[in-house]
C-alpha positions in Angstrom: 91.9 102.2 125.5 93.0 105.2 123.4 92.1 105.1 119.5 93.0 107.2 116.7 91.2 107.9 113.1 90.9 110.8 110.3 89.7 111.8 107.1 87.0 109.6 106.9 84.9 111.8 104.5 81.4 110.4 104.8 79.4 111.3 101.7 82.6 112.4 100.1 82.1 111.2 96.5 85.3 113.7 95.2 87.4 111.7 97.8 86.3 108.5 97.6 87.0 108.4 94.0 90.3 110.4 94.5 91.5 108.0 97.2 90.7 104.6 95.0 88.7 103.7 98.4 88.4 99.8 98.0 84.7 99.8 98.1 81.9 99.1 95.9 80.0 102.8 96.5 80.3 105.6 99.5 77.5 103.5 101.2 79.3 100.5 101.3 82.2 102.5 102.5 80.2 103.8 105.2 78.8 100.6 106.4 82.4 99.0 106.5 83.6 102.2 109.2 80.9 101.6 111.2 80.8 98.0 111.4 84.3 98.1 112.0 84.4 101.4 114.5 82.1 99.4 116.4 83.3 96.1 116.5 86.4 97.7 117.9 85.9 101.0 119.8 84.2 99.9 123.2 81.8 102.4 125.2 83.9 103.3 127.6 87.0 103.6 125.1 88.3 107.4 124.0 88.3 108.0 120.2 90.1 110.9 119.0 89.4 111.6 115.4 91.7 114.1 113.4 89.6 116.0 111.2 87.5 115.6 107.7 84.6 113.9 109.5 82.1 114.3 106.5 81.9 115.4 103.3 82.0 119.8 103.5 78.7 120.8 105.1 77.3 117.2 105.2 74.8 117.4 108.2 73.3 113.9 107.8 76.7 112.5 108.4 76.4 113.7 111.9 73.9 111.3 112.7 76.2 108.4 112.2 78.8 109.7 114.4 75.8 109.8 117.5 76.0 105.8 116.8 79.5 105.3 117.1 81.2 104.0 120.3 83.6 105.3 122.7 84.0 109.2 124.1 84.7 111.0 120.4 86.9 114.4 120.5 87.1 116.0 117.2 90.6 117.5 115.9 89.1 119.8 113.4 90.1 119.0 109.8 89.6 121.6 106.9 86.8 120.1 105.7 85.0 120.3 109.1 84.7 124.5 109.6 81.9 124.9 107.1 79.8 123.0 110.1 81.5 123.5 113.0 78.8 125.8 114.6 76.3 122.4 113.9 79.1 120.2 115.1 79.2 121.6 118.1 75.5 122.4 118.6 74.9 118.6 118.3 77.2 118.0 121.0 78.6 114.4 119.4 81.9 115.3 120.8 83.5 115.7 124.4 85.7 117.9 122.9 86.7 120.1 119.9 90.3 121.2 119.4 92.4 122.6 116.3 95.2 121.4 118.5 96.1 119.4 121.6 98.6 117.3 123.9 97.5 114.3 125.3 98.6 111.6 127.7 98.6 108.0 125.8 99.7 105.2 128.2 102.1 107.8 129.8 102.9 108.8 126.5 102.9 112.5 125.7 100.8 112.9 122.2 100.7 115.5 119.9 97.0 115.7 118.0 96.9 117.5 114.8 95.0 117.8 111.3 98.0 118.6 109.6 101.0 116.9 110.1 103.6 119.5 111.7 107.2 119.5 111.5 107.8 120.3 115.4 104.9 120.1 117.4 104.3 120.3 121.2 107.0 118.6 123.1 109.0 117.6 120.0 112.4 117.7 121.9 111.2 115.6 124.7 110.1 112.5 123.2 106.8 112.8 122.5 104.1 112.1 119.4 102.8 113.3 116.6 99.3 112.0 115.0 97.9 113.5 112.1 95.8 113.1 109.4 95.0 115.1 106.6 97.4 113.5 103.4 95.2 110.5 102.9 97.5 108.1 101.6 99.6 110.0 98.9 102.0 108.5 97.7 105.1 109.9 95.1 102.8 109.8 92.2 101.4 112.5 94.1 104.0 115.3 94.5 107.6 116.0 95.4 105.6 117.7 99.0 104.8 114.1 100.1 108.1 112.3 99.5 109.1 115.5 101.6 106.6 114.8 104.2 107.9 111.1 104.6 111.3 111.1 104.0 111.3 114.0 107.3 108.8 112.1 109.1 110.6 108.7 108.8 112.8 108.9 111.5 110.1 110.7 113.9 107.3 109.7 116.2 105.0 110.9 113.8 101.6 109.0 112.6 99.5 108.8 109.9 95.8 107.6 111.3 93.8 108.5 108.2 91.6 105.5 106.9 93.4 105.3 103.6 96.7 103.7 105.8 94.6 102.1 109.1 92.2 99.7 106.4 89.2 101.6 107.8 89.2 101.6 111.6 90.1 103.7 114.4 94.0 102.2 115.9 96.3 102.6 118.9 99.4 104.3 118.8 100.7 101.0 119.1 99.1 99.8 116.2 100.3 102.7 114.4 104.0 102.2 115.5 103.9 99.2 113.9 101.9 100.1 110.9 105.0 102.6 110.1 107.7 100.0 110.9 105.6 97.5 108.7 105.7 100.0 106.0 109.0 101.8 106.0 109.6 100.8 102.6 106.5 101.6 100.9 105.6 104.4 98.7 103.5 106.3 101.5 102.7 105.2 105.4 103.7 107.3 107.9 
């Protein structure tokens, strides 16, 4: 199985708070990934995960990505370059990419931070997942009703933890999330 998550900030007091996370304090937060990374994500499952891993230069965060399940590659977020060089000298990760085109279930995926308005194999079907916009809504800027009302119509996904409750999801999962959602302030 193939899973998808971002932006999950560990030790990120600016964005827990920014984000109204629905937790009683960042440890609480922390304990509720896990347990549900866990519960989920099997050993022998691949975990992509799209950036913002930790809280800028957080090095004790990277501990608690050497107990999570499944074969993790990193999609590098902004907030991961101040460590990268640590990141990849702890060798949690398979692989590190700023960009890359997988194969999901014979599904050609696009992985990116950012979410991109044509991305590798846009005219041939295939999928965007990104992360990096939390889960902004209007109230947040004329840029994100932008970014959804162009995204609506495309196979583009949101997997940041602020729309997936928490826990790494399938591109199924996140098909329906969207579909779910079309009416709400912010999804994709």
């Amino acid at each position: 199985m193939i899973y998808y998550i971002s932006d999950i900030h560990l030790g990120d007091l600016r964005i827990y708070e920014k984000c109204s996370r629905p937790f009683k304090d960042l440890k609480d937060m922390e304990f509720e990934i896990i347990k549900r990374w866990n519960k989920k994500v099997k050993a022998d499952d691949i975990i992509y995960v799209l950036g913002d891993i930790a809280e800028d230069n957080n090095l004790e965060a990277l501990k608690t990505y050497k107990s999570l399940n499944g074969h993790k590659h990193l999609i590098v977020g902004n907030h991961d370059l101040k460590m990268l060089d640590k990141i990849e000298s702890e060798r949690i990760f398979e692989s590190i990419n700023y960009i890359v085109l997988i194969d999901d279930d014979k599904r050609k995926v696009c992985l990116c931070h950012y979410p991109l308005m044509d991305w590798m194999e846009f005219n041939r079907n295939s999928y965007h997942v990104y992360g990096h916009i939390h889960n902004k809504t209007d109230k947040n800027g004329y840029s994100y009703a932008q970014i959804k009302a162009y995204f609506k119509d495309k196979l583009a996904f949101n997997c940041g933890v602020d729309v997936t409750e928490f826990e790494p999801v399938t591109l199924d999962e996140m098909i329906k999330l969207k579909e779910d959602n079309k009416n709400e302030p912010y999804i994709n």
